[in-house]
N, C-alpha and C positions, 0 to 999 in steps of 0.2 A: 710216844707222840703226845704233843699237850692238846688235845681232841679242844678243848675248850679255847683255846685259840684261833679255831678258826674261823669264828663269826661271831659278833658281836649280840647278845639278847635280842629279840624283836622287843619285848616287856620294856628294855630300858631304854631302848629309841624309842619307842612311840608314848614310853615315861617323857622324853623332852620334847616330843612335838608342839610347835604351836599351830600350827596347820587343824582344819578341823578333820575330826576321825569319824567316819562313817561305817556302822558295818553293814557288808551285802548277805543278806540273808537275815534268819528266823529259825527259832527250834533249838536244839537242845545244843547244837556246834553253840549256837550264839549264847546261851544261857551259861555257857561255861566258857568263853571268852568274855564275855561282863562281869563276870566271877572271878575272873583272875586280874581285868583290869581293878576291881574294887581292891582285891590284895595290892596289886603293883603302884596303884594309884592313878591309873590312866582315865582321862576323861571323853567317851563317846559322846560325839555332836550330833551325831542324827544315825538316821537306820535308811534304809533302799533295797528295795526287793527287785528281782525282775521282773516286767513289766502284767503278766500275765495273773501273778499272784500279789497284785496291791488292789486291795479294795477297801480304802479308806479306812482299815483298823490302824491298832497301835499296838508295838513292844514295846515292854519295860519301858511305859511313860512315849516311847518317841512313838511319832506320826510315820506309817512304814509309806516312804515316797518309792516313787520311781526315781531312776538315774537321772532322767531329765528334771526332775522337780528338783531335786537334792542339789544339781549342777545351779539350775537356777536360784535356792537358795544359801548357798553355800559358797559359789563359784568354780573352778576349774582346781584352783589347786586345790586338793584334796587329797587328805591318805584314807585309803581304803582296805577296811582288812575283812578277808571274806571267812564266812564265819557261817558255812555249813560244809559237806563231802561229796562228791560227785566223779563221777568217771564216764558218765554220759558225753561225746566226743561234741554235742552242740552246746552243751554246758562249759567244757574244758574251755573252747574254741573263745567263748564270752569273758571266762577268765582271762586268757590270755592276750585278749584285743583290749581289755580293762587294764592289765598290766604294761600294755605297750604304751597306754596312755597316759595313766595315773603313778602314782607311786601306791603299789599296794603289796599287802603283804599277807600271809595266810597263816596266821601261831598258829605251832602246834600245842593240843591239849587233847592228853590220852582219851581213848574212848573208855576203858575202865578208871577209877576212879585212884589218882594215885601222886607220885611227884613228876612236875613239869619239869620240859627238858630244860635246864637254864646250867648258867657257866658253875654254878654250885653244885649242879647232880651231876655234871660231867668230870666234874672235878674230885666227887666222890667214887665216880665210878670205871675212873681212869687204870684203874690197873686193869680189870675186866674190860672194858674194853680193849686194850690194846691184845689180851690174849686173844678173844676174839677175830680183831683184826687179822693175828699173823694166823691165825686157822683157814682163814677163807681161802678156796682151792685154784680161782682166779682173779684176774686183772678186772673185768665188767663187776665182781664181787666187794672188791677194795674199792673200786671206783662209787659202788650204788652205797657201800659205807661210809664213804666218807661225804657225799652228797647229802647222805640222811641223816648225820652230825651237823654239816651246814645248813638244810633247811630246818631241821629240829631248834636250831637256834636260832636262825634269820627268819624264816619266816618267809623266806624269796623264794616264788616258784621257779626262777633258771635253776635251781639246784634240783627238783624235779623233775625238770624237762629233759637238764644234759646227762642224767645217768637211764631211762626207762627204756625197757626192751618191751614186745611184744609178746604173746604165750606162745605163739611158735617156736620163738628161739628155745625157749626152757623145754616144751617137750621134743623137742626135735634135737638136741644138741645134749640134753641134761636128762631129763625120765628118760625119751626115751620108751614109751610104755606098749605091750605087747597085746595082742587077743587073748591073751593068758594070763594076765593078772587077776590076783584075786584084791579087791580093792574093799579098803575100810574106809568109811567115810565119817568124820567124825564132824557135829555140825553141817548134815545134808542140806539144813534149808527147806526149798523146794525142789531138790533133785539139779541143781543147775551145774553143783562141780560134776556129779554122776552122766553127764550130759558133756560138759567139759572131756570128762577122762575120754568115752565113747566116738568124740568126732575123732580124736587122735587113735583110735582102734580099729576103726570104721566099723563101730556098732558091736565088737567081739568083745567076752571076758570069761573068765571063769568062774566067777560069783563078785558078788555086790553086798559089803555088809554095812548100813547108814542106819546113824543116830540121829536125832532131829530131836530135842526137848519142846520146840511152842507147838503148842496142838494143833495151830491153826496151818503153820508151815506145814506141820507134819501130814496133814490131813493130803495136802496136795503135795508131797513126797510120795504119799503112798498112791496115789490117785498116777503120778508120773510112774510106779514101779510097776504098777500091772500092768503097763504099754512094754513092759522090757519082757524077755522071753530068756529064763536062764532062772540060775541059783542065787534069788535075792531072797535080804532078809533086812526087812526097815522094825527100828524100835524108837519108840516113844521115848527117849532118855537124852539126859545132858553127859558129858563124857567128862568124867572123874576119875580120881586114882584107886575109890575102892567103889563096891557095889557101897552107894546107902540114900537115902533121900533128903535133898535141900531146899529151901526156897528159893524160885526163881522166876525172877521177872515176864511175864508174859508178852509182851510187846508186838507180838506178831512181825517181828522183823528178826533182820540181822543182829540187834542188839540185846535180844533176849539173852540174858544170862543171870547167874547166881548172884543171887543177892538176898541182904538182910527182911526185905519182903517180899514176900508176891505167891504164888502159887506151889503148892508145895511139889517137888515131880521125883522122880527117879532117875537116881545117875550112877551111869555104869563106868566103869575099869573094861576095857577094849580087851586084859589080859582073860576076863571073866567071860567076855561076850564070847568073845572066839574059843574059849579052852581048848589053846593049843592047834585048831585050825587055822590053815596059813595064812598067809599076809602076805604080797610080796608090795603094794602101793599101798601109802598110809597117808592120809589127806587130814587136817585138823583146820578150823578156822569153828574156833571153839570159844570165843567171844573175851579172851581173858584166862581161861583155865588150860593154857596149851600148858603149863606147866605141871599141874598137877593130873590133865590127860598124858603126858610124858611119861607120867611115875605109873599110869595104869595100864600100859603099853609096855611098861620097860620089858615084862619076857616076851614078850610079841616080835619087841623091836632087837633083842638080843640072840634071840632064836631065829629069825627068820628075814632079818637085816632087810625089810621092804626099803623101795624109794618113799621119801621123807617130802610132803608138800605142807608146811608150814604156815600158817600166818605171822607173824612175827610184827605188830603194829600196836596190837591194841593198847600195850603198856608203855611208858616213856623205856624202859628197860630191855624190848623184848626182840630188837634188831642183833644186840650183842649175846645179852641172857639165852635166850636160846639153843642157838650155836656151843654156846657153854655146855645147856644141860644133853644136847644129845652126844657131843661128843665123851662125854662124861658116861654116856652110856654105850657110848660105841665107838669108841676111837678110830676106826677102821670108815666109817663114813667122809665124804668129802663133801664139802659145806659150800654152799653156793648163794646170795643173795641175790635177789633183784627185785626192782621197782618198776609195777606196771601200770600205766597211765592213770591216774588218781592224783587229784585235791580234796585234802594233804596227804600226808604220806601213806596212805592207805593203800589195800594191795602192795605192800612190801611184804615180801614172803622169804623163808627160809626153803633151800630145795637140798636135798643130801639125796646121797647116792652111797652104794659099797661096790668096788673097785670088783 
Protein backbone atom coordinates (compact mmCIF):
# COMPACT_ATOMS: atom_id res chain seq x y z
CA UNK A 1 0.00 0.00 0.00
CA UNK A 2 1.51 3.55 -0.86
CA UNK A 3 0.95 4.62 3.04
CA UNK A 4 2.19 8.06 1.72
CA UNK A 5 -0.56 8.67 -0.38
CA UNK A 6 -3.00 9.17 1.82
CA UNK A 7 -2.80 12.60 3.05
CA UNK A 8 -1.11 15.24 2.08
CA UNK A 9 1.78 17.02 4.59
CA UNK A 10 0.30 19.33 7.26
CA UNK A 11 4.12 21.11 6.81
CA UNK A 12 3.44 21.79 3.01
CA UNK A 13 -0.07 23.12 3.45
CA UNK A 14 0.26 25.40 6.04
CA UNK A 15 4.00 25.97 3.87
CA UNK A 16 1.23 27.78 1.23
CA UNK A 17 -1.04 29.27 3.50
CA UNK A 18 -1.78 32.86 3.19
CA UNK A 19 -4.24 32.85 5.94
CA UNK A 20 -2.67 34.06 9.30
CA UNK A 21 -1.36 30.82 11.52
CA UNK A 22 -2.00 31.02 15.13
CA UNK A 23 -0.74 28.51 17.62
CA UNK A 24 -3.04 27.55 20.65
CA UNK A 25 -0.95 26.74 23.32
CA UNK A 26 2.65 27.18 25.20
CA UNK A 27 5.59 24.80 26.20
CA UNK A 28 7.44 22.39 24.85
CA UNK A 29 4.46 20.91 22.00
CA UNK A 30 4.97 24.66 20.84
CA UNK A 31 8.64 24.91 21.02
CA UNK A 32 8.85 22.12 18.59
CA UNK A 33 6.27 22.98 16.28
CA UNK A 34 8.13 26.49 15.74
CA UNK A 35 11.09 24.43 15.32
CA UNK A 36 9.84 22.60 12.45
CA UNK A 37 8.07 25.58 10.99
CA UNK A 38 11.69 27.34 10.89
CA UNK A 39 12.95 24.06 8.91
CA UNK A 40 9.68 23.96 6.59
CA UNK A 41 9.58 27.59 6.35
CA UNK A 42 6.15 28.30 7.88
CA UNK A 43 5.31 31.61 9.21
CA UNK A 44 3.29 32.05 12.78
CA UNK A 45 1.10 35.18 13.12
CA UNK A 46 0.26 35.21 16.57
CA UNK A 47 -0.01 32.73 19.78
CA UNK A 48 -3.65 32.32 21.86
CA UNK A 49 -3.89 30.51 25.01
CA UNK A 50 -7.06 29.53 26.82
CA UNK A 51 -8.49 32.00 28.45
CA UNK A 52 -7.45 31.29 32.10
CA UNK A 53 -3.72 30.90 31.37
CA UNK A 54 -3.06 34.55 29.53
CA UNK A 55 -1.59 36.98 31.75
CA UNK A 56 -0.18 39.33 29.49
CA UNK A 57 3.29 37.51 29.04
CA UNK A 58 4.80 36.49 25.62
CA UNK A 59 6.21 33.43 23.57
CA UNK A 60 8.80 33.32 21.29
CA UNK A 61 8.41 37.29 20.79
CA UNK A 62 4.29 36.96 20.31
CA UNK A 63 1.93 38.54 22.75
CA UNK A 64 0.10 35.26 24.19
CA UNK A 65 -3.77 36.58 23.52
CA UNK A 66 -6.94 35.07 24.26
CA UNK A 67 -9.08 33.62 21.36
CA UNK A 68 -11.24 36.57 21.43
CA UNK A 69 -8.24 39.01 21.26
CA UNK A 70 -6.47 37.06 18.48
CA UNK A 71 -10.32 36.88 16.52
CA UNK A 72 -10.43 40.43 17.03
CA UNK A 73 -6.90 41.03 15.83
CA UNK A 74 -6.57 38.85 13.23
CA UNK A 75 -10.19 38.10 12.08
CA UNK A 76 -12.27 34.92 11.73
CA UNK A 77 -10.56 33.37 9.13
CA UNK A 78 -7.82 31.91 10.64
CA UNK A 79 -5.63 28.49 10.75
CA UNK A 80 -5.09 27.36 13.80
CA UNK A 81 -2.65 24.77 14.84
CA UNK A 82 -2.69 23.53 18.39
CA UNK A 83 0.36 22.96 19.63
CA UNK A 84 0.27 21.32 23.20
CA UNK A 85 -1.33 17.26 24.35
CA UNK A 86 -4.36 16.69 26.31
CA UNK A 87 -6.82 13.97 26.89
CA UNK A 88 -8.64 15.91 29.52
CA UNK A 89 -12.42 15.39 28.04
CA UNK A 90 -13.14 19.59 28.70
CA UNK A 91 -9.91 20.17 26.91
CA UNK A 92 -10.74 17.74 23.96
CA UNK A 93 -14.44 19.11 23.93
CA UNK A 94 -12.53 22.90 23.19
CA UNK A 95 -10.57 21.28 20.47
CA UNK A 96 -13.08 20.13 18.88
CA UNK A 97 -15.77 23.17 18.94
CA UNK A 98 -12.43 25.10 17.56
CA UNK A 99 -12.20 22.62 14.74
CA UNK A 100 -15.97 22.79 13.93
CA UNK A 101 -15.22 26.29 13.51
CA UNK A 102 -11.82 27.21 12.17
CA UNK A 103 -9.75 25.36 9.99
CA UNK A 104 -7.21 23.76 12.40
CA UNK A 105 -4.93 21.36 12.57
CA UNK A 106 -2.61 19.50 15.16
CA UNK A 107 1.25 18.26 13.40
CA UNK A 108 2.45 15.67 14.64
CA UNK A 109 5.99 16.05 16.30
CA UNK A 110 7.47 13.03 18.21
CA UNK A 111 7.68 13.30 21.87
CA UNK A 112 11.48 11.86 21.79
CA UNK A 113 13.51 13.60 19.69
CA UNK A 114 13.80 12.11 16.06
CA UNK A 115 12.41 12.15 12.12
CA UNK A 116 8.94 13.77 11.59
CA UNK A 117 6.27 11.85 10.13
CA UNK A 118 6.22 13.39 6.50
CA UNK A 119 5.70 11.76 2.89
CA UNK A 120 9.70 11.19 2.80
CA UNK A 121 9.83 8.92 6.11
CA UNK A 122 6.80 7.16 5.07
CA UNK A 123 8.19 6.44 2.01
CA UNK A 124 11.35 5.20 3.72
CA UNK A 125 9.57 3.16 5.77
CA UNK A 126 7.06 1.53 3.51
CA UNK A 127 8.04 -1.78 3.38
CA UNK A 128 7.99 -2.00 7.38
CA UNK A 129 5.13 -0.66 7.44
CA UNK A 130 3.11 -2.62 5.27
CA UNK A 131 4.46 -5.87 7.26
CA UNK A 132 3.26 -4.34 10.12
CA UNK A 133 -0.01 -3.73 8.72
CA UNK A 134 -0.84 -7.41 7.52
CA UNK A 135 0.33 -8.50 11.29
CA UNK A 136 -2.53 -6.70 12.97
CA UNK A 137 -4.94 -9.45 14.37
CA UNK A 138 -8.17 -7.20 13.57
CA UNK A 139 -10.39 -4.84 11.51
CA UNK A 140 -10.51 -1.77 14.65
CA UNK A 141 -6.39 -2.63 14.37
CA UNK A 142 -6.14 -1.65 10.48
CA UNK A 143 -8.63 0.83 10.89
CA UNK A 144 -6.54 2.76 14.17
CA UNK A 145 -3.45 2.32 11.52
CA UNK A 146 -4.36 3.64 8.98
CA UNK A 147 -6.00 6.75 10.74
CA UNK A 148 -2.63 7.13 12.49
CA UNK A 149 -0.84 7.48 8.96
CA UNK A 150 -3.64 9.95 8.00
CA UNK A 151 -3.47 12.07 10.97
CA UNK A 152 0.54 11.74 11.30
CA UNK A 153 0.49 13.33 8.05
CA UNK A 154 -2.71 15.82 7.99
CA UNK A 155 -2.63 16.91 11.06
CA UNK A 156 -6.71 16.59 10.96
CA UNK A 157 -8.30 15.65 14.26
CA UNK A 158 -11.38 13.52 12.24
CA UNK A 159 -8.75 11.04 11.87
CA UNK A 160 -8.49 10.72 15.56
CA UNK A 161 -11.83 10.91 16.46
CA UNK A 162 -13.14 8.16 13.79
CA UNK A 163 -10.87 5.28 14.76
CA UNK A 164 -10.71 5.61 19.25
CA UNK A 165 -12.08 3.12 21.49
CA UNK A 166 -12.36 3.39 25.07
CA UNK A 167 -10.18 1.18 27.76
CA UNK A 168 -13.07 -0.98 28.29
CA UNK A 169 -13.22 -2.41 25.09
CA UNK A 170 -9.18 -3.38 25.19
CA UNK A 171 -9.55 -4.86 28.77
CA UNK A 172 -12.66 -6.51 28.31
CA UNK A 173 -12.39 -7.95 24.89
CA UNK A 174 -8.25 -8.06 24.58
CA UNK A 175 -6.35 -8.36 28.33
CA UNK A 176 -8.84 -9.50 29.58
CA UNK A 177 -6.82 -9.50 33.01
CA UNK A 178 -7.42 -11.89 36.10
CA UNK A 179 -7.05 -11.66 40.19
CA UNK A 180 -3.93 -13.56 39.36
CA UNK A 181 -1.83 -11.65 37.44
CA UNK A 182 1.45 -11.01 38.33
CA UNK A 183 1.88 -7.68 36.68
CA UNK A 184 5.24 -5.62 35.76
CA UNK A 185 5.04 -2.29 35.35
CA UNK A 186 7.51 -0.61 33.55
CA UNK A 187 7.25 3.48 33.79
CA UNK A 188 4.81 3.32 36.92
CA UNK A 189 4.70 7.04 37.20
CA UNK A 190 2.60 7.65 40.19
CA UNK A 191 0.99 4.16 40.49
CA UNK A 192 -1.96 5.26 37.90
CA UNK A 193 -1.61 2.18 35.34
CA UNK A 194 -1.30 -0.02 38.73
CA UNK A 195 -4.70 1.47 39.57
CA UNK A 196 -5.73 1.02 35.89
CA UNK A 197 -4.94 -2.80 35.93
CA UNK A 198 -6.76 -3.16 39.66
CA UNK A 199 -10.37 -1.45 38.75
CA UNK A 200 -10.40 -4.22 36.05
CA UNK A 201 -9.64 -6.98 38.85
CA UNK A 202 -11.54 -5.48 41.43
CA UNK A 203 -8.60 -4.73 43.47
CA UNK A 204 -6.99 -8.75 43.21
CA UNK A 205 -3.50 -9.76 41.85
CA UNK A 206 -0.75 -11.86 42.66
CA UNK A 207 2.20 -9.47 42.89
CA UNK A 208 2.95 -5.97 41.66
CA UNK A 209 6.52 -5.37 40.26
CA UNK A 210 6.95 -1.15 39.17
CA UNK A 211 9.86 0.72 37.85
CA UNK A 212 9.49 4.49 38.15
CA UNK A 213 13.12 6.53 37.35
CA UNK A 214 11.86 10.43 38.54
CA UNK A 215 12.37 10.49 42.27
CA UNK A 216 9.69 12.68 42.61
CA UNK A 217 7.03 10.42 40.80
CA UNK A 218 8.59 7.70 42.47
CA UNK A 219 8.24 9.14 45.86
CA UNK A 220 4.36 9.03 45.32
CA UNK A 221 4.39 5.50 43.57
CA UNK A 222 5.63 4.27 46.67
CA UNK A 223 3.52 6.31 48.92
CA UNK A 224 0.25 4.69 46.56
CA UNK A 225 2.09 1.00 47.06
CA UNK A 226 1.73 0.79 50.97
CA UNK A 227 -2.14 1.54 50.55
CA UNK A 228 -1.94 -2.01 48.37
CA UNK A 229 -1.92 -5.18 50.54
CA UNK A 230 -0.03 -8.10 48.52
CA UNK A 231 3.51 -8.97 46.93
CA UNK A 232 4.69 -5.37 45.79
CA UNK A 233 7.93 -4.50 44.99
CA UNK A 234 8.51 -0.51 43.57
CA UNK A 235 12.24 0.45 42.33
CA UNK A 236 13.86 3.54 41.64
CA UNK A 237 15.04 2.65 38.04
CA UNK A 238 14.47 3.56 34.24
CA UNK A 239 13.79 0.17 32.27
CA UNK A 240 16.65 -0.75 29.99
CA UNK A 241 18.01 -3.72 28.07
CA UNK A 242 20.85 -4.26 30.51
CA UNK A 243 21.44 -3.43 34.32
CA UNK A 244 23.70 -0.16 33.99
CA UNK A 245 23.42 3.50 34.72
CA UNK A 246 22.52 6.76 32.39
CA UNK A 247 21.53 10.04 32.36
CA UNK A 248 18.19 11.02 32.67
CA UNK A 249 16.07 13.92 32.53
CA UNK A 250 14.33 14.56 35.71
CA UNK A 251 11.25 16.38 34.84
CA UNK A 252 9.01 15.31 37.30
CA UNK A 253 6.51 14.13 34.80
CA UNK A 254 5.54 11.73 32.09
CA UNK A 255 8.46 12.94 30.05
CA UNK A 256 11.24 12.13 32.17
CA UNK A 257 13.54 10.03 30.11
CA UNK A 258 17.23 9.26 28.93
CA UNK A 259 19.03 11.73 27.81
CA UNK A 260 22.36 13.14 27.04
CA UNK A 261 21.98 15.29 30.35
CA UNK A 262 20.48 15.36 33.65
CA UNK A 263 20.70 13.16 36.52
CA UNK A 264 22.46 10.18 36.55
CA UNK A 265 19.99 7.10 37.75
CA UNK A 266 19.84 3.26 37.41
CA UNK A 267 18.30 1.31 34.82
CA UNK A 268 17.32 -2.08 34.94
CA UNK A 269 16.68 -5.17 32.26
CA UNK A 270 13.00 -6.47 33.68
CA UNK A 271 14.89 -9.98 32.68
CA UNK A 272 17.30 -9.08 35.73
CA UNK A 273 14.62 -7.66 38.02
CA UNK A 274 12.45 -10.59 37.91
CA UNK A 275 15.26 -13.43 37.53
CA UNK A 276 12.92 -15.77 36.07
CA UNK A 277 9.93 -14.88 38.38
CA UNK A 278 6.78 -14.77 36.43
CA UNK A 279 5.12 -12.28 34.32
CA UNK A 280 1.95 -13.03 32.93
CA UNK A 281 0.91 -8.73 32.22
CA UNK A 282 3.68 -6.55 30.96
CA UNK A 283 2.85 -2.77 30.80
CA UNK A 284 5.66 -0.30 29.22
CA UNK A 285 5.03 3.45 28.51
CA UNK A 286 8.77 3.95 29.09
CA UNK A 287 8.99 7.40 27.44
CA UNK A 288 10.99 6.25 24.26
CA UNK A 289 12.99 3.14 25.37
CA UNK A 290 10.18 0.49 24.70
CA UNK A 291 12.59 -0.70 22.34
CA UNK A 292 15.49 -1.34 24.20
CA UNK A 293 13.07 -2.30 27.44
CA UNK A 294 11.93 -4.99 24.63
CA UNK A 295 15.49 -6.40 24.52
CA UNK A 296 15.58 -6.45 28.47
CA UNK A 297 12.23 -8.36 28.75
CA UNK A 298 13.00 -10.52 25.78
CA UNK A 299 13.40 -14.02 28.40
CA UNK A 300 10.56 -12.72 30.46
CA UNK A 301 8.63 -12.29 27.31
CA UNK A 302 9.77 -15.72 25.64
CA UNK A 303 9.33 -17.71 28.88
CA UNK A 304 6.30 -16.74 30.09
CA UNK A 305 4.37 -14.93 26.92
CA UNK A 306 2.45 -12.16 29.55
CA UNK A 307 -0.18 -9.94 27.87
CA UNK A 308 1.82 -7.00 26.14
CA UNK A 309 0.34 -3.21 27.06
CA UNK A 310 2.55 -1.00 24.91
CA UNK A 311 2.82 2.56 24.32
CA UNK A 312 3.62 2.87 20.88
CA UNK A 313 3.69 7.02 20.23
CA UNK A 314 6.37 8.54 21.46
CA UNK A 315 8.70 7.90 18.26
CA UNK A 316 7.40 8.97 14.58
CA UNK A 317 8.26 5.03 13.99
CA UNK A 318 6.92 3.28 16.99
CA UNK A 319 2.91 2.49 15.95
CA UNK A 320 4.50 -0.07 13.13
CA UNK A 321 8.38 -0.56 14.85
CA UNK A 322 6.98 -2.19 17.57
CA UNK A 323 4.66 -4.69 16.40
CA UNK A 324 7.85 -5.59 14.30
CA UNK A 325 9.96 -6.07 17.34
CA UNK A 326 7.64 -8.15 19.45
CA UNK A 327 6.59 -10.27 16.98
CA UNK A 328 10.15 -10.89 16.16
CA UNK A 329 10.25 -12.10 19.69
CA UNK A 330 7.22 -14.08 19.69
CA UNK A 331 5.63 -14.89 16.75
CA UNK A 332 2.84 -16.72 18.46
CA UNK A 333 1.41 -13.17 20.08
CA UNK A 334 -1.58 -11.41 18.32
CA UNK A 335 -1.11 -7.76 17.90
CA UNK A 336 -3.69 -5.32 18.35
CA UNK A 337 -3.57 -1.41 18.07
CA UNK A 338 -5.70 1.17 19.31
CA UNK A 339 -6.18 4.99 19.90
CA UNK A 340 -7.60 6.26 23.17
CA UNK A 341 -9.09 9.70 23.26
CA UNK A 342 -5.92 12.06 23.08
CA UNK A 343 -4.66 15.36 21.09
CA UNK A 344 -2.43 14.21 19.13
CA UNK A 345 -1.83 10.79 18.69
CA UNK A 346 -0.95 10.08 21.95
CA UNK A 347 -2.36 7.08 24.10
CA UNK A 348 -1.86 4.86 20.87
CA UNK A 349 -0.89 1.76 22.40
CA UNK A 350 0.21 -1.63 21.25
CA UNK A 351 -1.83 -4.52 23.08
CA UNK A 352 -0.60 -8.45 22.35
CA UNK A 353 -1.96 -11.33 23.61
CA UNK A 354 -0.75 -15.41 23.23
CA UNK A 355 -3.58 -17.47 21.87
Amino acid sequence: MDFWTLERSVWAVLREETRPILLYGMGDGADKILAQFDIYGIRASGVFASDEFVRGHSFHGFQVLKLSEALAQFGEDIVIVIAFASQRPEVLDKMYTLDTNYTVYAPDVPVVPGPVFDEAFVQSQADEMQVAFDLLADEQSRRVFLDTVRFKLSGKLQYLRASETNKDEVFHSILRPTHTEHFADLGAYTGDTIRELLHYTDGAFASVTALEPDRRSFRKLAGYAQTLVGAIRCEQAGAWSCDTVLRFSDQAGRQSRVSGQGKETQMRALDSVLDGAPCTYLKMDVEGAEYEALQGAEQTIRQHRPKLNLAAYHRSADFFALPLAVHALCPDYRLYLRHHPYVPAWDTNLYAVCP
